[in-house]
TORGUKOL-299546 format. One line per 3 residues: number of its first residue (from 1); their letters; for each residue x, y, z of C-alpha. Coordinates in steps of 0.2 Angstrom, whole numbers, plus 2048, in hexadecimal, padded with zeros to 3 digits. Layout:
% residues N
NUM> a> X,Y,Z | ...
This chain:
% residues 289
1> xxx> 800,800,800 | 806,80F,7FA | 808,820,806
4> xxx> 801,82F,802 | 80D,83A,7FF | 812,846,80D
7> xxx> 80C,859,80A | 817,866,80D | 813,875,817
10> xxx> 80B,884,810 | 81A,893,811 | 810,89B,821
13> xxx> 80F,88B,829 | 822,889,829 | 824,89B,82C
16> xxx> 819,89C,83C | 822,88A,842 | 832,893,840
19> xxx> 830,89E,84B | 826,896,85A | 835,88A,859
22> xxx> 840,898,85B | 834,8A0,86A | 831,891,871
25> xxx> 845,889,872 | 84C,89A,87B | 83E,89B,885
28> xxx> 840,887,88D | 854,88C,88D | 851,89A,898
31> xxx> 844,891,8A4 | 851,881,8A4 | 864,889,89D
34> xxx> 86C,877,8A6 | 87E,87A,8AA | 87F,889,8A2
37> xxx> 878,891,8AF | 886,88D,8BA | 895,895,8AD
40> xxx> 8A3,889,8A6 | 8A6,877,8AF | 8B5,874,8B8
43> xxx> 8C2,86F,8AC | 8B9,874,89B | 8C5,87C,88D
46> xxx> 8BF,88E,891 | 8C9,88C,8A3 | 8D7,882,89D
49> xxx> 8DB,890,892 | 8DF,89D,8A1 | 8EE,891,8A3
52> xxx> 8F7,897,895 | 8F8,8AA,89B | 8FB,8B6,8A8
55> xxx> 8EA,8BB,8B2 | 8E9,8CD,8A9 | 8E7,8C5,899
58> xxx> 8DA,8B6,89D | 8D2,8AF,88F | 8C2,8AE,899
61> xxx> 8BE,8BD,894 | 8BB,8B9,885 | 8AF,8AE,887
64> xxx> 8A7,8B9,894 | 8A3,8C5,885 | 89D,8B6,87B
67> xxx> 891,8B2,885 | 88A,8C6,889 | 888,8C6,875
70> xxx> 87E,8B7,875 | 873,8BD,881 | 871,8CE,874
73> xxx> 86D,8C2,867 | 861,8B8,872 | 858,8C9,874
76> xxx> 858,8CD,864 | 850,8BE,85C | 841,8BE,86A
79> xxx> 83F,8CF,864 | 83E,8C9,852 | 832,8BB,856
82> xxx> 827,8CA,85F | 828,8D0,84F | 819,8C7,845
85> xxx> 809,8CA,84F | 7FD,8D6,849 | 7FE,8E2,842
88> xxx> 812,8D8,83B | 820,8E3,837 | 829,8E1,827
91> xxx> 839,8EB,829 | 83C,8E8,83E | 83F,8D6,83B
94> xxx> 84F,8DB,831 | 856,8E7,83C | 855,8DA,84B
97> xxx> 85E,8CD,842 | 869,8D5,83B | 86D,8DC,84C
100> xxx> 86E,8C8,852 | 87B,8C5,845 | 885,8D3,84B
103> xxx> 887,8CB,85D | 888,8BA,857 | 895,8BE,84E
106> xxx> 89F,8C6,859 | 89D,8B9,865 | 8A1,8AA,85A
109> xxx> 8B1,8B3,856 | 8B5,8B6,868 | 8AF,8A2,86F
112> xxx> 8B9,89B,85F | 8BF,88C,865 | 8CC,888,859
115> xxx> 8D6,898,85C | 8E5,897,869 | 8E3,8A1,879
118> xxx> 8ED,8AF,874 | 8E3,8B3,866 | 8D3,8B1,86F
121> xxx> 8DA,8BF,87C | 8E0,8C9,86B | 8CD,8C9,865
124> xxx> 8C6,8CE,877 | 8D3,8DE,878 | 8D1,8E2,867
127> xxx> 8BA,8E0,86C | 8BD,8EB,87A | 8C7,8F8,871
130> xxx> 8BA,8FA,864 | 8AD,8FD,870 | 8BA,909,87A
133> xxx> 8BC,913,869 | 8AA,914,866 | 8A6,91B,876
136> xxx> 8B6,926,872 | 8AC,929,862 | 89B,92F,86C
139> xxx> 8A4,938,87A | 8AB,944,86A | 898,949,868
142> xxx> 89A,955,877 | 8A8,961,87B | 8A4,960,88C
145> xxx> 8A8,94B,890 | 8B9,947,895 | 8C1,93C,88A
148> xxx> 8D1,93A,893 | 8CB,92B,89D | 8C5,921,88E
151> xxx> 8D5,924,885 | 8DE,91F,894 | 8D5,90F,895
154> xxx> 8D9,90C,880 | 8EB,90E,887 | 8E8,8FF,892
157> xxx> 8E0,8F4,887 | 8EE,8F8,87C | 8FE,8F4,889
160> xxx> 8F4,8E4,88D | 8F5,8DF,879 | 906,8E6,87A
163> xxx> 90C,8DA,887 | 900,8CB,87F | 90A,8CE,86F
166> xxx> 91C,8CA,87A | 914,8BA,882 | 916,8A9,877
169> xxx> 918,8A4,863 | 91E,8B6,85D | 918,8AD,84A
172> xxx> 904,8AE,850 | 8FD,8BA,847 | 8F3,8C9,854
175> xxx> 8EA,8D9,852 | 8E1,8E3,85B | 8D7,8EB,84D
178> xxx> 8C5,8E0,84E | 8BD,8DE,83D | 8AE,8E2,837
181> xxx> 89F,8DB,839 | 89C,8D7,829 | 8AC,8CF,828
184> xxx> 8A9,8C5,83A | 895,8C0,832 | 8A0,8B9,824
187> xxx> 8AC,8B1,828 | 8A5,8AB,83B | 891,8A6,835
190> xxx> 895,8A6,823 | 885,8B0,81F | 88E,8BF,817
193> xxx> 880,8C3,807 | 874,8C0,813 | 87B,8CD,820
196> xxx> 87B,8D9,812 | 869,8D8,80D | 863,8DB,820
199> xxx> 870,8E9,81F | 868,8EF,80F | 857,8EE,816
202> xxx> 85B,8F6,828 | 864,903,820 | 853,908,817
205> xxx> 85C,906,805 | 84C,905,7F9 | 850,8F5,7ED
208> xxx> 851,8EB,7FC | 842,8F1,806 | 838,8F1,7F5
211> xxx> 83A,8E0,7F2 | 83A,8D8,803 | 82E,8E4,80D
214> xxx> 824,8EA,803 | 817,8E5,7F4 | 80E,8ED,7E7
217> xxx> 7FB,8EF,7EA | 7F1,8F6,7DD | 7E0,8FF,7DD
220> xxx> 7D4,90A,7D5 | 7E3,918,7D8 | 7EE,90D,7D1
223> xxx> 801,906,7D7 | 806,908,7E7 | 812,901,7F3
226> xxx> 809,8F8,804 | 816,8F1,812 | 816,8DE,811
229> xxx> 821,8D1,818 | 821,8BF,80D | 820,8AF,817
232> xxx> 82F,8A8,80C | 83B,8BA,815 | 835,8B6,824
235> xxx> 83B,8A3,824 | 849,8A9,81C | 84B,8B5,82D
238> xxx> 849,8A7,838 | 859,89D,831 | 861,8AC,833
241> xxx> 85D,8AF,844 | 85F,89C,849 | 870,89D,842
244> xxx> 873,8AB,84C | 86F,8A1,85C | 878,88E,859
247> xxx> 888,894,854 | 88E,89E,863 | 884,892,86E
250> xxx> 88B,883,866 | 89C,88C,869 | 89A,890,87B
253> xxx> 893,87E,880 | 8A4,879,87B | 8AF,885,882
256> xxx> 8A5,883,893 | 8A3,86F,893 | 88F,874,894
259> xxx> 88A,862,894 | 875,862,899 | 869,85A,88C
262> xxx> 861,86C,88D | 86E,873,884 | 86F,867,875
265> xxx> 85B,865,873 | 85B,87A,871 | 86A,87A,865
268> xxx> 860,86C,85C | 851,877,85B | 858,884,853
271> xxx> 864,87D,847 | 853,875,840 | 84E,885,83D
274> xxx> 85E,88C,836 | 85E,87C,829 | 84C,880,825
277> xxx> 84E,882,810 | 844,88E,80C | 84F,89D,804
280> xxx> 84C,8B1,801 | 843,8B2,7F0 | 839,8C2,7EF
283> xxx> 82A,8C4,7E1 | 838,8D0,7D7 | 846,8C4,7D8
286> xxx> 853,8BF,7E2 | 85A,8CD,7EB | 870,8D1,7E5
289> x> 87A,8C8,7F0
């Protein structure tokens, strides 16, 4: 006897799935996070690292910053799955993805665990100098702010990569310049194109919100653009944002000996979602990579 054959889901179906699974995996993680509640285990490779250096230059911190970033990008994807009751959004959703690339980014390149621990130290300075340089950056808007102690602590984070440089294989390449974060969402979540296009969007460039937010409508008054958000973008979104959470997460449970079912069950959940095959393919075309 033959089966009948299985039907797939309609575009919404899979698009509203998407992101309850999303909703619901952070929300059981948070009411039951399992050991990582408790930080990293005795004896995991995040702690074994700080063996290698001098206390001023612990690798911990590091991973410290990793996992702050995660929680960013854990609040930015709740937000985009707020994003969809009535009346939806059609241009919010980018904007809090892309966002949850940015931190997932950083925080993969910063939890990497195939990089030594000098290098991991070099990619925390060179994190903490950017956001001292920014704050430089802001505290130039008024005359009045004294900018001398920000400078001074650039000076620090400097002298501590200074004396990091001196310390083991002088062949290892360092910097204490960070990358961008197109070039981290490259080369750390290999979703450059797609970081691009939620760039494109959240920056209100008009080919990109034309063909992804928006829709022709036409009436007695003829043409005219009406805000609209396709189910295909939104799954498309979802993949996005799941990938923003299992990669850093993934990277952490390592780094941290994270060994609770919990854990994997979540990472599971969402790496369903980021595998979900449904691509970007607006009503005018593929959108330029």
């Amino acid at each position: 006897m033959k089966r009948a054959p299985t039907e797939t889901p309609p575009l919404t179906a899979i698009a509203l799935r998407s992101i309850q699974e999303l909703a619901e995996a952070l929300e059981a993680f948070s009411s039951d996070p399992g050991d990582a509640a408790f930080g990293p285990a005795q004896g995991c490779p995040a702690l074994q690292e700080r063996d290698a250096l001098p206390s001023e230059l612990d690798p911990m911190n590091a991973h410290y910053q990793a996992g702050y970033l995660h929680e960013v990008t854990v609040d930015n994807v709740v937000a985009f799955t707020k994003q969809f009751h009535s009346p939806a959004t059609a241009i919010a959703p980018f904007v809090c993805v892309r966002a949850a690339l940015d931190s997932a980014s950083i925080a993969a390149w910063l939890a990497d665990p195939s990089i030594t621990p000098r290098k991991r130290v070099a990619r925390s300075l060179a994190f903490r100098r950017e956001g001292l340089v920014e704050q430089r950056k802001l505290a130039g808007t008024d005359v009045q702010v004294d900018k001398s102690r920000i400078q001074r602590r650039i000076a620090q984070i400097e002298a501590l990569f200074t004396q990091l440089h001196a310390l083991g294989d002088s062949d290892e390449r360092l910097t204490a310049i960070m990358p961008s974060t197109t070039e981290l969402v490259r080369d750390c979540l290999n979703k450059e194109a797609d970081y691009r296009i939620l760039s494109a969007v959240s920056h209100a460039h008009l080919w990109a919100l034309q063909q992804v937010s928006f829709r022709v409508e036409r009436d007695e008054e003829g043409p005219h653009l009406e805000r609209k958000i396709e189910p295909t973008v939104i799954i498309y979104l979802c993949t996005l944002a799941a990938t923003s959470l299992a990669t850093p997460l993934r990277m952490l449970a390592s780094q941290y000996g994270w060994k609770a079912p919990i854990i994997q069950r979540t990472i599971d959940r969402i790496s369903r979602v980021a595998d979900e095959p449904a691509r970007l393919k607006p009503a005018k075309g593929p959108l330029p990579a």
